[in-house]
Phi, psi and omega in degrees: 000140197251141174217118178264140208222120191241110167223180200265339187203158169207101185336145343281358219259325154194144168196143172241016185190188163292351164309316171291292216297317175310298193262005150295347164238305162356260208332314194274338174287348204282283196300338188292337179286341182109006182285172164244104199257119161243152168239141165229134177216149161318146182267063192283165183332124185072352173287331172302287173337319198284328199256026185110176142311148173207140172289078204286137191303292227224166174225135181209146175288175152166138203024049177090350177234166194245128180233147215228129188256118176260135203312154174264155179234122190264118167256012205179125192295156174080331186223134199209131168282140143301169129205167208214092151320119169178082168357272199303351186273286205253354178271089181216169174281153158121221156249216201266009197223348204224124188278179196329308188302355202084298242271149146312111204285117178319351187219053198267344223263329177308286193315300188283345156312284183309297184296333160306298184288343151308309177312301192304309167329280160334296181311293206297326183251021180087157144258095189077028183102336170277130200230159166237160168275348168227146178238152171210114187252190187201122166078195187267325193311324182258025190284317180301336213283267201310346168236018145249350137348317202275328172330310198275123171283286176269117167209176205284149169292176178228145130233156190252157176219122175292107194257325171200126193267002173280314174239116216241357181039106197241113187233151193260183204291309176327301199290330185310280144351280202327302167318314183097014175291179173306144169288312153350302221265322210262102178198139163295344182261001180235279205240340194257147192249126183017082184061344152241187192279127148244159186232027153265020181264292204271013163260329157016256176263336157297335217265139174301345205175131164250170161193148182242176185269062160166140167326295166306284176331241255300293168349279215290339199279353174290342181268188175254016160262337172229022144344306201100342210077015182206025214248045174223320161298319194289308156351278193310331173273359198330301278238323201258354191233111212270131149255118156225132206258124204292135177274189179214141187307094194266002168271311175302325182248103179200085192296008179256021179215333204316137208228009185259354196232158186290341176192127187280171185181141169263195166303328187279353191235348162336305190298284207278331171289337175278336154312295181304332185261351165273322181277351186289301179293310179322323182272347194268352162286332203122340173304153174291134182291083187217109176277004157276011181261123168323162170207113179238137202254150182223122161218123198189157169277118207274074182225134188309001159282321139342341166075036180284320206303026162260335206273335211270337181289347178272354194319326175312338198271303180307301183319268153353321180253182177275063192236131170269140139246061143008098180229128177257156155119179216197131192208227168312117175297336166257343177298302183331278185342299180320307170277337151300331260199311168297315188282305105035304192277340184255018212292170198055350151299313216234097172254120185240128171257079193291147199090197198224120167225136179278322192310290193291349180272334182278012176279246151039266190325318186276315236251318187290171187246357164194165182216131192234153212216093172245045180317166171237344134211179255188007209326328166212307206090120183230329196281343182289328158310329214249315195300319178311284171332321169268004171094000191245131160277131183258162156227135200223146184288145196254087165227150169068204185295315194313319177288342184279335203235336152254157195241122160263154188327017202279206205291310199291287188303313148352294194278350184260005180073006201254351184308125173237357178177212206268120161250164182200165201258350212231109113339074144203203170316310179291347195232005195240309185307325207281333167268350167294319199264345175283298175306299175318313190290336197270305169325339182236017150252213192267344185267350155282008195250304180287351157319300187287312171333291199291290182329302186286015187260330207276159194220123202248044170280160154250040153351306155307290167312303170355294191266007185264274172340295185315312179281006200244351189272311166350284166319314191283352193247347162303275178340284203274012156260000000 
């Protein structure tokens, strides 16, 4: 099966979320299975250069700009990056949404408009020669792809996978125009949204198959408290909308290899490797050297979907209880404030890192004894995983993937050995004390060892999702001969 994979990132070559970390593994778990994998992503600045000389595919006009298709560079037999050129689009400074400054580039709903429908083009006329049988887009950047696809009597199956339904790329009637979409689209029944274009609405309602990263998520975005707005739509595809829960890079996450950590450790050597990367983070934060203290970790993008400010509304618990926090990440300009201003207020409790290091994020996972996660809602989740995998009991409000993926502590699951952490109901205060002080009570008895044991057994690769995927593009190509 030939599969083309259309998204905005892709791990290692750019990234700003768990989105990239997906199809930096997915694909290739995808070829190890035998598949023939292609990724098309943009050719943001400097992504060409890095990755070589490239041989251009294929060149096509569209709304006035000329896009130029770069040769794939195979990471994996069977699986290859793209990249789909176009200057006036994608050669800018910053990341893939945001110019130098933070702010969102004013034409971002132009820029993915564009690059959706180039994409579709590619599919429909090959890359090199290569054609594909299934398109699997991603997110609102690639949301158009399956739905001008659906335009076509012969074409590739389509499926879209909702990686966070909070961003739906929303255009107004004007940009609606620019683009040159179907009039057909401006519908409550394809794209249009309160007045405006969505344009994860109308991959939506085209796609042969959705699907989100995780059991819970397909659930929960069907109600109308995590919907979105779109839990009415999503509904009308119920029948048709997949959760497959996204695995994780277990050779890049593995603390018996990690070459990021001050001392490696398996399951059998946990206790003591895990000691050494807690005094090691204490010192290189700033923490008090008291290895009988929780140390509890946070890496994260620091925004109230994230549950931080519940974490800055708990401040009575840092202050009080026996407890360290560790926080990597980087957002809301008052949560930063918020969490500098805690750390400022706490020193040797509370140590704060602002930005992204990859280095301190993979410490932080070996080095804290739980990591806590009070998303207010979750689509999948990759750090409650990473923690397991390290040996950190997470605690997390049980939504989405953190619920499909920690098993808590309660009485039952204790005794059967399967517990792997905290789980709790509330993003707030009441609710970050309540697994904080949960934690603590486990921290000081006999049942934390077997937490971390049970965490580090479970096996989050993805293999599963692979084969999950695989049996679900099957289906879609059954239907469709």
């Amino acid at each position: 099966m030939n599969i083309l994979h259309v998204a905005s990132e892709c791990f290692p070559w750019v990234k700003t979320g768990g989105l990239a970390d997906v199809l930096g593994a997915l694909p290739e778990a995808q070829a190890r299975n035998g598949e023939s994998v292609r990724v098309l992503l943009p050719a943001y600045r400097g992504l060409a250069q890095r990755l070589g000389p490239l041989q251009v595919l294929a060149e096509l006009e569209l709304r006035g700009l000329r896009f130029r298709l770069l040769a794939a560079r195979v990471t994996e037999p069977g699986s290859g990056l793209c990249l789909l050129d176009c200057p006036a689009l994608f050669d800018r400074p910053g990341d893939p949404y945001h110019g130098a400054d933070g702010r969102a580039h004013a034409d971002n709903g132009w820029r993915f408009g564009c690059f959706a429908e180039a994409a579709a083009r590619l599919a429909l006329e090959g890359i090199g020669g290569w054609q594909p049988d299934l398109v699997h887009a991603h997110d609102w950047q690639a949301a158009l792809v399956p739905a001008w696809l659906a335009l076509q009597e012969r074409r590739p199956a389509t499926l879209l996978t909702i990686h966070n339904l909070a961003y739906q790329g929303c255009v107004d009637a004007a940009e609606f125009r620019a683009l040159g979409l179907p009039e057909s689209w401006w519908r409550v029944e394809v794209g249009e949204f309160w007045g405006s274009f969505s344009f994860l609405k109308a991959g939506i309602s085209s796609a042969d198959a959705l699907s989100t990263v995780s059991p819970q998520y397909a659930r929960e975005i069907q109600t109308a408290e995590f919907g979105q707005g779109l839990d009415g739509c999503l509904r009308q595809r119920g029948d048709q909308l997949f959760g497959i829960l996204n695995g994780i890079d277990t050779a890049l996450w593995d603390p018996a290899t990690d070459p990021l950590l001050v001392a490696r450790y398996d399951r059998r050597t946990r206790l003591a490797g895990k000691a050494v990367n807690k005094a090691a983070l204490q010192a290189e934060l700033g923490l008090a050297p008291e290895p009988e203290r929780l140390l509890v970790g946070i890496v994260s993008r620091l925004a109230e979907q994230k549950g931080i400010d519940a974490v800055l509304a708990a401040h009575d618990c840092w202050a009080s209880l026996p407890l360290q926090l560790a926080v990597l990440g980087g957002g809301d300009a008052r949560l930063e404030q918020g969490l500098a201003d805690l750390a400022r207020q706490l020193p040797g409790r509370v140590a704060v890192r602002l930005g992204y290091d990859e280095r301190l994020a993979h410490r932080i996972e070996a080095g804290a004894d739980a990591f806590l996660m009070p998303s207010r809602f979750e689509p999948c989740g990759l750090n409650q995983m990473y923690s397991q995998r390290y040996g950190t009991v997470p605690l997390v409000r049980a939504v989405g993937g953190l619920a499909d993926t920690v098993t808590d502590a309660s009485p039952a699951a204790l005794a059967a050995g399967d517990a792997t952490g905290v789980r709790f109901n509330h993003s707030d205060a009441g609710g970050v004390r309540y697994a904080l002080e949960r934690a603590l009570e486990l921290y000081a008895g006999p049942d934390w060892a077997g937490l971390q044991a049970a965490g580090m057994a479970r096996d989050f690769s993805w293999a599963p999702a692979a084969q999950a995927y695989q049996q679900l593009y099957r289906s879609l190509l059954r239907r469709g001969r």
